[in-house]
C-alpha positions as a Markdown table, in Angstrom:
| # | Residue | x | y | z |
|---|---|---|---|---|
| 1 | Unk | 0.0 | 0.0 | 0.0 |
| 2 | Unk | 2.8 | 2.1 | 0.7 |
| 3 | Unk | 4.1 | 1.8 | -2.8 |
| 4 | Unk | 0.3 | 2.2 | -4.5 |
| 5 | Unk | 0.8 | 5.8 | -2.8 |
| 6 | Unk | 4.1 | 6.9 | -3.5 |
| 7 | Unk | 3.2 | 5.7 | -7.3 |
| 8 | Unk | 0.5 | 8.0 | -7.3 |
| 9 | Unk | 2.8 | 10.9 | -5.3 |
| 10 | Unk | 5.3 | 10.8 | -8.7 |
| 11 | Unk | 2.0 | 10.4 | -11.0 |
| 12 | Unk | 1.0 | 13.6 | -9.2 |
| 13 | Unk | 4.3 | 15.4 | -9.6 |
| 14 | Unk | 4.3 | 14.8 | -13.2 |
| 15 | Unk | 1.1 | 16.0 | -13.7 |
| 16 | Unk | 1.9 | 19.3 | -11.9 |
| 17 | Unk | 5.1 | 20.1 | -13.8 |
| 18 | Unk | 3.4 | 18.9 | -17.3 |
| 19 | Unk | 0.3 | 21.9 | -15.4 |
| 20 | Unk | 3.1 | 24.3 | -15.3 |
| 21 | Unk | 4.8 | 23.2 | -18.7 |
| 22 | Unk | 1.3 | 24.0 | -20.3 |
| 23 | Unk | 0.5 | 27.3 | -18.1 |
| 24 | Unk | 4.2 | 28.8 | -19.1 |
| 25 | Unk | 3.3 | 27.8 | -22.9 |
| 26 | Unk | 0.1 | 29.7 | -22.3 |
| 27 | Unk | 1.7 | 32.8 | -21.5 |
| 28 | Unk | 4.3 | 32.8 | -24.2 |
| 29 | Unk | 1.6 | 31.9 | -26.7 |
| 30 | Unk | -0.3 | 34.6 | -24.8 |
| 31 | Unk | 2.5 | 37.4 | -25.0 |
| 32 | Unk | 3.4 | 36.7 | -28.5 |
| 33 | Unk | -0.2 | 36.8 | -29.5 |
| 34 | Unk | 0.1 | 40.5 | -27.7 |
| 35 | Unk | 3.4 | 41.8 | -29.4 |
| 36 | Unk | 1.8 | 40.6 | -33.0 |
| 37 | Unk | -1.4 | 42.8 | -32.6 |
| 38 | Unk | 0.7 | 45.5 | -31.7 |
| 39 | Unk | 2.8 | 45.1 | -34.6 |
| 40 | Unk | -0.1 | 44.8 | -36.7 |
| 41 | Unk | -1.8 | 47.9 | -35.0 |
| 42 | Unk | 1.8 | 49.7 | -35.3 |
| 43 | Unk | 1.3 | 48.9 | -39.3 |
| 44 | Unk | -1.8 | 49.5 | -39.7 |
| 45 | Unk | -1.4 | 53.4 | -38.3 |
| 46 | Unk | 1.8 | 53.8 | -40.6 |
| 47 | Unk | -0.5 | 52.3 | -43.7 |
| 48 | Unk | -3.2 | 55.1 | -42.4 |
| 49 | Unk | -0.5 | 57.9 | -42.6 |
| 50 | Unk | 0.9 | 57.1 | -45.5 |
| 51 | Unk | -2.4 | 57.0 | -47.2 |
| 52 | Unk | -3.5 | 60.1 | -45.8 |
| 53 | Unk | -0.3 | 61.9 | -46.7 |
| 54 | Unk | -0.5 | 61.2 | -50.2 |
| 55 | Unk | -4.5 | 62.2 | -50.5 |
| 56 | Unk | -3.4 | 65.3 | -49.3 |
| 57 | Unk | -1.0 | 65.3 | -51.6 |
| 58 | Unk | -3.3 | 64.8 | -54.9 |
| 59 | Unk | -5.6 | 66.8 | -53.2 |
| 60 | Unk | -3.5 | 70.1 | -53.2 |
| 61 | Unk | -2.3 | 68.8 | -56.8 |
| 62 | Unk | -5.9 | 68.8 | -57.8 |
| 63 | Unk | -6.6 | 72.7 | -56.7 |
| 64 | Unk | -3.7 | 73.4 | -58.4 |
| 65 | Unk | -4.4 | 71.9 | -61.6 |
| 66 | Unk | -8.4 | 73.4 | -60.5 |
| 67 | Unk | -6.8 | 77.0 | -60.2 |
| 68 | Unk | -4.6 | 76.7 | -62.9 |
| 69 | Unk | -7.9 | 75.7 | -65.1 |
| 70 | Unk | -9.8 | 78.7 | -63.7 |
| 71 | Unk | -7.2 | 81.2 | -64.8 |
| 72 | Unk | -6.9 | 79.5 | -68.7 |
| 73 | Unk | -4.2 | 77.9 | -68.3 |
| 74 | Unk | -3.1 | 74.3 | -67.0 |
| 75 | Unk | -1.4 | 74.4 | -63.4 |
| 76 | Unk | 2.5 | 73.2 | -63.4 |
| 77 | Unk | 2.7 | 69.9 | -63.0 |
| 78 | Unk | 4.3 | 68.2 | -59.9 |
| 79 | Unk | 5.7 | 65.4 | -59.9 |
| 80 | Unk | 4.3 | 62.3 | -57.6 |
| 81 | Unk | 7.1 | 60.5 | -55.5 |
């Protein structure tokens, strides 16, 4: 009987440390999962500026041509980078 208990003491003991195995996979899953949607979000917010930067750049190339159109004559064209 004494054996039949320590058998189960180690079957114990291995389930704990194959717990904690699992729980510190968890959290590395978990923080990797957290540093890729701040990469994504970090992106995404560049991709936003970038956009926006260059519709305000057509846009102001637009009143030029616009102005340049009013006055009889076509605006000087810039060039897009």
């Amino acid at each position: 009987e004494h054996r039949k208990v320590e058998e189960q003491d180690g079957r114990v003991q291995a389930q704990e440390a194959t717990i904690a195995e699992l729980k510190s996979a968890v959290a590395k899953q978990q923080a990797t999962g957290a540093q890729q949607k701040n990469d994504l979000e970090a992106r995404i917010a560049q991709q936003r500026n970038d956009f926006q930067a260059r519709v305000t750049q057509q846009q102001k190339q637009i009143e030029a041509l616009a102005a340049g159109l009013a006055k009889g004559r076509p605006a000087c064209r810039t060039r897009q980078a």
